[in-house]
C-alpha positions, 0 to 999 in steps of 0.5 A: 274806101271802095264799097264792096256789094253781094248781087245774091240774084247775080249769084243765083243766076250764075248757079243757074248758068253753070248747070244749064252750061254743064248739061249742054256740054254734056248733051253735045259729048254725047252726040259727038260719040255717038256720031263718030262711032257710028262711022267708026264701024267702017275704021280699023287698026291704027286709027281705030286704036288711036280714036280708043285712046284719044277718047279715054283722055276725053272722056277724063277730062270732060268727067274733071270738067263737070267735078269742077262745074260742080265744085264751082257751083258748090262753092258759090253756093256757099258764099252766098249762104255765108254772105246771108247768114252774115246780113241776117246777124248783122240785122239783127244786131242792129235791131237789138241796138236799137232796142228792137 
């Protein structure tokens, strides 16, 4: 029978992580655009069109990223609290058993 342990330190770290990892996307988003549309002043036409287009689809799914980010940061978040409460029951348990 495999152990199975909740590093709740690992867990908080990877929260961490995943913030630090969505705020840098986020940053680095926002200094692409403002790059590309301060040479895009020159564009016109076509191009300029398809760069309108392609930057709706982007700007989807960077904004589908970070929900997921933070789905995924919720979630952990959850287990982790799960995983507290139930090792605070299971404590207490046994210290009543022992007549705690």
């Amino acid at each position: 029978m495999s152990d199975y342990t909740f590093d709740f330190t690992q867990a908080d770290a990877t929260v961490y992580d995943m913030n630090q990892i969505t705020q840098r996307i986020n940053s680095a988003l926002a200094e692409m655009e403002s790059a590309v549309e301060a040479r895009m002043q020159d564009w016109d036409g076509a191009a300029k069109q398809q760069y309108a287009v392609s930057k709706a689809q982007w700007d989807k799914s960077a904004g589908d990223m970070g929900v997921f980010l933070e789905q995924a940061r919720l979630t952990l978040l959850q287990i982790s609290d799960n995983y507290g409460t139930t090792e605070q029951r299971h404590a207490m348990l046994w210290n009543d058993v022992r007549g705690g």
